[in-house]
N, C-alpha and C positions, 0 to 999 in steps of 0.2 A: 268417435269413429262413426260413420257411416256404411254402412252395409246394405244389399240388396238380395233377391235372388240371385240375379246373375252379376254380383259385386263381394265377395264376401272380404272380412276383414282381418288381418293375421294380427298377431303379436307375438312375438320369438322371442329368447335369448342367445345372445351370439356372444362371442369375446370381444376384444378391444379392437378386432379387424373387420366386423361385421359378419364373419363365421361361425356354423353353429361348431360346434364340439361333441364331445361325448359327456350323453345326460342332458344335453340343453332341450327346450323343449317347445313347442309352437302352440298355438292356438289359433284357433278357424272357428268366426263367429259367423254366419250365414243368417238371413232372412230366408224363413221359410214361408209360403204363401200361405192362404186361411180360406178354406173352402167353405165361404159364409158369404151365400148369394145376395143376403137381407140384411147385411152390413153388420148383424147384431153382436158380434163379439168385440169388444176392446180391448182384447188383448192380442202382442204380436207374438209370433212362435219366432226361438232363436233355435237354428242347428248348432252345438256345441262339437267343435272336436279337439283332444287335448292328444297330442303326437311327442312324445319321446327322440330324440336323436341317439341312434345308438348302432354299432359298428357300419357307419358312414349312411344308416336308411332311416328316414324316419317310420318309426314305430306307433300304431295308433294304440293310445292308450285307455280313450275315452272317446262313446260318441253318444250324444242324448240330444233331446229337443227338449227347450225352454217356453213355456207360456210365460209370457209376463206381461200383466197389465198397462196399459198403455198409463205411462208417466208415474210408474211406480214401480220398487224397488222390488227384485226376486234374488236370490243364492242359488249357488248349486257347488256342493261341495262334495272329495271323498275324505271322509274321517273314519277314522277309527269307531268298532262298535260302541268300546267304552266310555268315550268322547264325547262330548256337546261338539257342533258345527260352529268355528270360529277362526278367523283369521290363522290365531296361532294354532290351534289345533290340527288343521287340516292337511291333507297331503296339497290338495287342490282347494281352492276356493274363491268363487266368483259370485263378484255382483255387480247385476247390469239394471240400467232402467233404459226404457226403451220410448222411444217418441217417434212417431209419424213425421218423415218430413215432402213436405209440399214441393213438390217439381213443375217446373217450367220449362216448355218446349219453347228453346230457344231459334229453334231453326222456323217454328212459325214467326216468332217477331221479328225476326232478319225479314222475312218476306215482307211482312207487313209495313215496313218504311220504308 
């Protein structure tokens, strides 16, 4: 998935009609900017938001920002106090790795031929 500031990235659960229901649930992965004038952090901030469907509104259930180092793996889960953070354990649980990608102004090279 590809996300931006002004791009972000959903992922839902719907039924078989592409409807959420009751209990289905979204997620909103955003690109947050990095106020590092001197380039020197590598890692990118994700806004995480994890939304609930529930009598017909969605419901925010989670909102947090992720650092994660550029080209390496981070989690962020909600488990139980008693728990270890793991796939099966968790109510939630995510893992992203996150990569820079390179853009091209297209509308300059139209110009340019």
């Amino acid at each position: 998935m590809v996300i931006g500031v002004d791009e972000p990235g959903f992922l839902l659960s719907t039924d078989e009609e592409g409807r959420a229901e009751e209990g289905s649930w979204r997620l909103e992965l955003r690109s947050s900017p990095v106020d590092d004038p001197l380039g020197l952090s590598q890692s990118l901030w994700v806004e995480v938001r994890l939304s609930l469907f529930r009598a017909g509104f969605w419901e925010p259930v989670l909102d947090s920002i992720l650092g994660v180092p550029e080209g390496e793996f981070s989690s962020l889960s909600v488990t139980p106090d008693d728990q270890t953070p793991s796939p099966e354990a968790s109510e939630v649980y995510l893992r992203l790795r996150t990569e820079r990608v390179q853009t091209t102004d297209t509308s300059a090279a139209i110009e340019e031929t």
